[in-house]
Legacy VTK file of the C-alpha trace (Angstrom):
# vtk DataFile Version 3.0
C-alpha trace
ASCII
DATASET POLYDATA
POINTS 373 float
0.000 0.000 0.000
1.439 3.389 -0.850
1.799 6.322 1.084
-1.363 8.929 0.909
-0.223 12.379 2.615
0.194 10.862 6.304
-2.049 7.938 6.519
-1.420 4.816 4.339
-4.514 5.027 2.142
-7.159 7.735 2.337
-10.475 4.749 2.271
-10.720 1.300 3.559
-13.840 -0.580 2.307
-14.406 -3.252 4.617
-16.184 -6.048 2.337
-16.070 -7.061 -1.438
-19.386 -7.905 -1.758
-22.286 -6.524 -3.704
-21.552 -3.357 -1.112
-18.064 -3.165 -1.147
-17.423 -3.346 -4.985
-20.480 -0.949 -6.085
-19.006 1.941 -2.974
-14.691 0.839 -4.810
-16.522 1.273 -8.418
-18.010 5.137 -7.625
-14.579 5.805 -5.715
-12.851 4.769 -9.159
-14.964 6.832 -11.147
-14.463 9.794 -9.161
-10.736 9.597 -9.463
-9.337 7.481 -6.625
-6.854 4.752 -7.572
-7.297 1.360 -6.361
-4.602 -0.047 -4.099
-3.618 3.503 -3.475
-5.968 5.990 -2.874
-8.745 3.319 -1.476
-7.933 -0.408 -0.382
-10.336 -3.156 -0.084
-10.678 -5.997 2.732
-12.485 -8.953 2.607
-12.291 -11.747 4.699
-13.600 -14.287 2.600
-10.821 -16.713 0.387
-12.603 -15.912 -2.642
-14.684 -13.339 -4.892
-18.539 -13.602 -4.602
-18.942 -11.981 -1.221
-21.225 -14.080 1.240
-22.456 -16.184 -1.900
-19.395 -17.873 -1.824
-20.413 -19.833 1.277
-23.997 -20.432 0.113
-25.612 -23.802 -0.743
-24.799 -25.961 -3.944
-28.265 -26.805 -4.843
-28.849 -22.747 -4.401
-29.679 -21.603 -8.642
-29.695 -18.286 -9.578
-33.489 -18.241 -10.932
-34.442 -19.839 -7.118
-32.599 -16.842 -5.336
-33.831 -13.851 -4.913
-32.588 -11.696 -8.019
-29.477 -10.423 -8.016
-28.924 -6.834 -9.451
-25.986 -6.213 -11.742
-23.365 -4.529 -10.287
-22.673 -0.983 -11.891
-20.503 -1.227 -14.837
-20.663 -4.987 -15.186
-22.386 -4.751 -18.772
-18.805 -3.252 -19.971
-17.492 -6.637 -19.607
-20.587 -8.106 -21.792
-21.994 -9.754 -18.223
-25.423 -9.792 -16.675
-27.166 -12.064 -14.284
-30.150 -11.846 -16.478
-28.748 -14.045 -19.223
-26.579 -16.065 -16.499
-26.910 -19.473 -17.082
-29.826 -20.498 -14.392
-28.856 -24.232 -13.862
-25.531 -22.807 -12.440
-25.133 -23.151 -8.806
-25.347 -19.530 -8.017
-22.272 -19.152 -5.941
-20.398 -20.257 -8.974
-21.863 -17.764 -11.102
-21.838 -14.797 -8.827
-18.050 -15.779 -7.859
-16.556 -16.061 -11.498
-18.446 -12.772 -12.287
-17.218 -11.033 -9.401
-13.907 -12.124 -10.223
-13.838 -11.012 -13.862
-15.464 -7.893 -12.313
-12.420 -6.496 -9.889
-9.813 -7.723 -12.622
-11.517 -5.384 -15.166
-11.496 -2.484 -12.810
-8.121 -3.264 -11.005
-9.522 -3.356 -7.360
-6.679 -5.491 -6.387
-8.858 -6.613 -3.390
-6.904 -8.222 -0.172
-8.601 -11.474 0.696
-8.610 -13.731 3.610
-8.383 -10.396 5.598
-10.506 -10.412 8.603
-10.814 -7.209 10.090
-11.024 -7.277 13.704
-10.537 -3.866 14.940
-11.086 -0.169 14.034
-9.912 2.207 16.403
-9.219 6.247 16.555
-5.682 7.023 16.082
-5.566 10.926 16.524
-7.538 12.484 13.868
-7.636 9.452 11.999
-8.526 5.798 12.224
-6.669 2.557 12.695
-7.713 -0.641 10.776
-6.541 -3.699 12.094
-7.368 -7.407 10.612
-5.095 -10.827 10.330
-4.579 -11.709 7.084
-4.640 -15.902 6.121
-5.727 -16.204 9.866
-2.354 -15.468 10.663
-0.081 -12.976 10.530
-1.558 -9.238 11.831
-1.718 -5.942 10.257
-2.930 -3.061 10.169
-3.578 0.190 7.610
-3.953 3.716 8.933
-7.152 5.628 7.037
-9.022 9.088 6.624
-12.109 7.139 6.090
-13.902 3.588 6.575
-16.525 2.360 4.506
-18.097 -0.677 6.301
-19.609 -3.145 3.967
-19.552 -5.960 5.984
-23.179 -6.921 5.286
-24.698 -9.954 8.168
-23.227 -13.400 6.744
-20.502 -13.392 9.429
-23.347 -12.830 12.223
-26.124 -15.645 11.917
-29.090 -15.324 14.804
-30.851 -18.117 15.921
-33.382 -16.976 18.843
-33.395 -18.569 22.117
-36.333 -21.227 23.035
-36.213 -22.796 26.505
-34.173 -26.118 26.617
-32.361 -25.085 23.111
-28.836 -26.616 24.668
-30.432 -29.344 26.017
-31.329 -30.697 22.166
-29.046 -33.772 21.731
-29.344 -33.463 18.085
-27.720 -30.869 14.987
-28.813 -27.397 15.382
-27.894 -25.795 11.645
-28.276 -22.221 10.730
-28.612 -21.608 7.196
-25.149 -20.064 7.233
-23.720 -23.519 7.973
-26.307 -25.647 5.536
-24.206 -26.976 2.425
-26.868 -30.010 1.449
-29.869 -31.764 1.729
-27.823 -35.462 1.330
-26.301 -34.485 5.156
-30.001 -35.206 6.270
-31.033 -38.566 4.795
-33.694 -39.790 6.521
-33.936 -37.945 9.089
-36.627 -36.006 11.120
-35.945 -32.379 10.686
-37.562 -29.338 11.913
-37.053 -26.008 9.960
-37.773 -22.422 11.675
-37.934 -19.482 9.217
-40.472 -17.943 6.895
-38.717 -16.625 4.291
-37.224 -18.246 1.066
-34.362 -20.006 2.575
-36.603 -21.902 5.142
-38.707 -22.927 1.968
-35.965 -23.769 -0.208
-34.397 -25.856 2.246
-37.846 -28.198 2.560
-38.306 -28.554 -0.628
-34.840 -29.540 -0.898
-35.117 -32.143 1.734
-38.674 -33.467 0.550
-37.912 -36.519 -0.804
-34.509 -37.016 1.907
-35.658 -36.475 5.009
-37.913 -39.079 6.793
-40.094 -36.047 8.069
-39.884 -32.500 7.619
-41.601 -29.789 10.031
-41.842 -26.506 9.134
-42.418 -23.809 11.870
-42.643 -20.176 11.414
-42.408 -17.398 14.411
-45.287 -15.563 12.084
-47.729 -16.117 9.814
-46.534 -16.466 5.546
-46.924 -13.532 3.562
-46.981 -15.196 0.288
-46.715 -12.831 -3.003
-49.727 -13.438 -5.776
-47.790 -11.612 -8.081
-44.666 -14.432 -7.818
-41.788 -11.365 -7.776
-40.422 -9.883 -5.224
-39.430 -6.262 -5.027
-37.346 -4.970 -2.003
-37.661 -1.486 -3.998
-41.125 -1.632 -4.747
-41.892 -2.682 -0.764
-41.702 1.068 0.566
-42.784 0.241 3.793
-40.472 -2.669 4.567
-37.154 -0.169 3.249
-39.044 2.889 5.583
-39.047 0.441 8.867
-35.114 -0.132 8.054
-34.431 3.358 7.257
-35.852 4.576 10.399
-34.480 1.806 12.788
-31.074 2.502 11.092
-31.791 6.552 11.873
-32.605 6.424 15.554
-30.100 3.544 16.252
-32.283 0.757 16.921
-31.770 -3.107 16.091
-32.966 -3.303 12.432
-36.258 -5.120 11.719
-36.448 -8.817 9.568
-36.986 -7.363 6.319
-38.734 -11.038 5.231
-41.351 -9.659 7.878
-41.869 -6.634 5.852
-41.210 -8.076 2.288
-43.256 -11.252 2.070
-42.202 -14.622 -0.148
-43.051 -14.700 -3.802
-45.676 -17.368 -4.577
-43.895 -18.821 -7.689
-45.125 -22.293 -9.500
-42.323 -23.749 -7.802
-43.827 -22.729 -4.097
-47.724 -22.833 -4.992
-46.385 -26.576 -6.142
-45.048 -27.245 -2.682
-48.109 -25.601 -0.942
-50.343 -27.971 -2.774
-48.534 -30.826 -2.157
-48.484 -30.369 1.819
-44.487 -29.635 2.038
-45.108 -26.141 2.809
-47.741 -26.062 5.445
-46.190 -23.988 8.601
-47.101 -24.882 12.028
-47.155 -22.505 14.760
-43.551 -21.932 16.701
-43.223 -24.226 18.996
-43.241 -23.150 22.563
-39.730 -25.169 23.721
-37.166 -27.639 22.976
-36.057 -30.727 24.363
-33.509 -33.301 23.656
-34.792 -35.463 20.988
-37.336 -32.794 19.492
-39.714 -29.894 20.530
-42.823 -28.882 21.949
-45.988 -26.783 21.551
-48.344 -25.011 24.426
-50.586 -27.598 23.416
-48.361 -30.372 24.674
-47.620 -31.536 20.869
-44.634 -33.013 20.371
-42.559 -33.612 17.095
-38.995 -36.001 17.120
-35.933 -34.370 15.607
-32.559 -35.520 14.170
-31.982 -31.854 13.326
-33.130 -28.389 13.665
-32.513 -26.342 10.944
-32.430 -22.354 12.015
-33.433 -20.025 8.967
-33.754 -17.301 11.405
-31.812 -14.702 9.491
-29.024 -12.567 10.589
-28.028 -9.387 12.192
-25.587 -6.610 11.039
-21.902 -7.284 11.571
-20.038 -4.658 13.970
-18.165 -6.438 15.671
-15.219 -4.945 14.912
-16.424 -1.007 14.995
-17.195 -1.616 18.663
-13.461 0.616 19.503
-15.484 3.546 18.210
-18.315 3.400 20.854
-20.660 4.042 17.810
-23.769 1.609 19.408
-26.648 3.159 20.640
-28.620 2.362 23.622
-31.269 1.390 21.494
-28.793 -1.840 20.398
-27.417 -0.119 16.869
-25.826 1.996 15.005
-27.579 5.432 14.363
-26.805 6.064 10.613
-28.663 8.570 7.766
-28.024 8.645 4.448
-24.786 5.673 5.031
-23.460 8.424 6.848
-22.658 7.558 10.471
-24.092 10.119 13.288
-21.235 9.505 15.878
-18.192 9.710 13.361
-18.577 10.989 9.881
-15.609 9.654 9.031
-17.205 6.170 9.031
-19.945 5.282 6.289
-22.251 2.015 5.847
-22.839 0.390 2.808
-25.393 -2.371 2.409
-26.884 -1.065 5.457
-30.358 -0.996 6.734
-32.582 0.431 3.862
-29.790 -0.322 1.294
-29.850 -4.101 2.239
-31.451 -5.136 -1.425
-28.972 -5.672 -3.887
-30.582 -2.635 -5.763
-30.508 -0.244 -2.388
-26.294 -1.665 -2.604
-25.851 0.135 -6.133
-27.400 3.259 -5.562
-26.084 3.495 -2.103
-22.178 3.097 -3.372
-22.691 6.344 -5.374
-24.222 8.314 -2.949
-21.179 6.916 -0.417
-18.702 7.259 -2.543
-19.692 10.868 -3.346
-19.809 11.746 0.175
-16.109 9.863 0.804
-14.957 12.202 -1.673
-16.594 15.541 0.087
-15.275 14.440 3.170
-11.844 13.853 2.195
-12.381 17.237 0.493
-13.110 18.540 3.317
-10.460 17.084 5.570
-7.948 18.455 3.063
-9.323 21.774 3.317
-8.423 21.920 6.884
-5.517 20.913 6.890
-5.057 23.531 3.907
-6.102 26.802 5.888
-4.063 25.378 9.566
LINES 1 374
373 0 1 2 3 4 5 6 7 8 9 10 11 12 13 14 15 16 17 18 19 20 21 22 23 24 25 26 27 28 29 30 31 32 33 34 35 36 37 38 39 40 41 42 43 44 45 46 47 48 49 50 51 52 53 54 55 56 57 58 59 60 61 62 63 64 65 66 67 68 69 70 71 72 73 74 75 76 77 78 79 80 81 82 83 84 85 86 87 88 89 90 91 92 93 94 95 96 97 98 99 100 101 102 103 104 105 106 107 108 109 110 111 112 113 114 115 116 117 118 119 120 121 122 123 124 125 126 127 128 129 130 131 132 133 134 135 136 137 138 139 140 141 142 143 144 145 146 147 148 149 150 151 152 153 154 155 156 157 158 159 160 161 162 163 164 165 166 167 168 169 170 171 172 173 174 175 176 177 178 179 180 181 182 183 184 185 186 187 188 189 190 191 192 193 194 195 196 197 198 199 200 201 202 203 204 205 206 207 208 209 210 211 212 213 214 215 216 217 218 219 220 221 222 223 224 225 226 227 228 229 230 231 232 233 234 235 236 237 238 239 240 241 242 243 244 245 246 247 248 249 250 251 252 253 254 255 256 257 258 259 260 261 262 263 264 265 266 267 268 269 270 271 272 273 274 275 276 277 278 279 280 281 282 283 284 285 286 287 288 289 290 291 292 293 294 295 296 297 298 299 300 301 302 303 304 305 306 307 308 309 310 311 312 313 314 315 316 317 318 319 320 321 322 323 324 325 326 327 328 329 330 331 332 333 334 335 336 337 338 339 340 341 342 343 344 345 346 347 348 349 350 351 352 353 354 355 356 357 358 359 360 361 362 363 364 365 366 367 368 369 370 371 372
């Protein structure tokens, strides 16, 4: 990394994923070099951002559509002609790849970023690199595009250690052959939960499917973060007054594609109730019902990872971050991407130009100072 004024690069992007690389293409276009001016960490081995750890039976037309990233039809490349058989971490990867080698982003991977901390008037990032060896890269500015992958939530039931079988989050599923005849019990109501059963249909022995609240299935079989003003409002005013953000499946509902209406009539995707506790060969509802398990499959979502900002005391008492317009209200030298009401692939684009154009005014600004001192 090469020397910018007194700090060794003037942005860190945390995260190359959907985030990261729409915030590194605006920075680009406005005339910062990669490697130099701006740096990029990600912790994952690979390109593809969290799709690289996603499920191989996951397809690209199953998923929930993924938005081109800006610029990517210079290199010929869409995901609306990608091939829909793919698994779609394979396709999202190798386009991601071909992506940052077209624009030089030079990205630094298997760099897990585990602290960022004030060092004077500017800020200290700090992350191991291979799991390794430690460094760390002194900044003007942060740009956190972390996104939740690396922070799965499963909520807590009475008696949930005491289960003697496999609890699973979706962030640890890989395939429906690990559950061969077994009894398993998945929690979630959004499209993972219901990709998963109809996955394991014809593998597991039984399949249960609980939800915490009732289905909001879709007539019109498409589903539009953008379009769902209400759902992106909620997130945008959590993010705002620093509260935990809000399941966006609980504001967004599940397309009811032939695929799903299919399951529905066939019986696989019929949610039950939550059940009330767990114990250690199954769970239980108020009723006294009981239902066996092997496994418990949690498709409970995830929460926002900030782990490592916690240095800059940033959390509110309200249990997050208070941040308007990607712009963070305790420090405006740190910025979220892929953040609250930018969490659809879509809100990711158009937030990375409205970051990056703030980076710039910032560092503008900064400059300025240190001009008239």
């Amino acid at each position: 990394m090469t020397s910018t004024t007194d700090t060794d690069t003037s942005v860190v992007v945390i995260g190359a994923g959907q985030a990261g690389l729409s915030v590194a293409f605006y920075l680009r276009r406005l005339g910062l070099d990669p490697g130099n001016d701006f740096v990029l960490l990600d912790r994952g081995p690979n390109t593809g951002g969290a799709w690289q750890f996603r499920w191989e039976a996951l397809r690209i037309g199953s998923a929930h559509r993924i938005n081109d990233l800006p610029g990517l039809d210079e290199l010929g490349l869409s995901f609306e002609t990608a091939d829909k058989h793919m698994p779609a971490k394979k396709v999202v990867a190798d386009y991601y790849r071909e992506y940052e080698n077209h624009y030089g982003f030079q990205v630094v991977r298997n760099a897990d970023v585990i602290a960022v901390e004030n060092e004077g008037e500017h800020l200290r990032v700090t992350f191991t690199l291979d799991g390794e060896e430690t460094k760390s890269v002194t900044t003007t500015t942060v740009v956190n595009a972390t996104g939740t992958w690396g922070a799965p939530f499963i909520p807590w039931y009475p008696g949930l250690k005491s289960f003697e079988g496999r609890h699973l989050h979706t962030s640890e599923y890989k395939s429906a052959r690990e559950f061969i005849d077994q009894s398993v019990v998945v929690v979630g109501g959004g499209t993972s939960a219901i990709g998963f059963l109809l996955e394991l249909e014809n593998l597991a022995s039984n399949l249960t499917w609980v939800s915490r609240r009732p289905i909001d299935f879709l007539e019109d079989g498409g589903l539009n973060l953008e379009a769902r003003k209400e759902a992106v409002q909620m997130q945008d005013e959590a993010a705002r007054a620093g509260r935990a953000l809000p399941s966006i499946v609980s504001g967004t509902g599940v397309p009811r594609t032939r695929r799903i209406q299919a399951g529905i009539e066939r019986g696989v995707l019929t949610p039950r109730p939550m059940f009330s506790s767990i114990e250690p060969d199954g769970v239980r509802w108020k009723d006294g019902a009981f239902q066996p398990a092997d496994s418990i499959i949690w498709s409970t979502g995830f929460r926002p990872e900030l782990r490592h900002l916690a240095p800059l005391k940033l959390r509110e008492k309200e249990g997050g971050i208070s941040v308007g317009q990607g712009i963070a209200w305790k420090d405006p030298r740190v910025f979220f991407a892929g953040y609250g009401p930018q969490a659809s692939t879509i809100g990711a684009n158009r937030a990375g130009r409205m970051i990056a154009r703030q980076v710039i005014a910032t560092l503008s600004k900064i400059q300025a100072m240190k001009n008239g001192r």
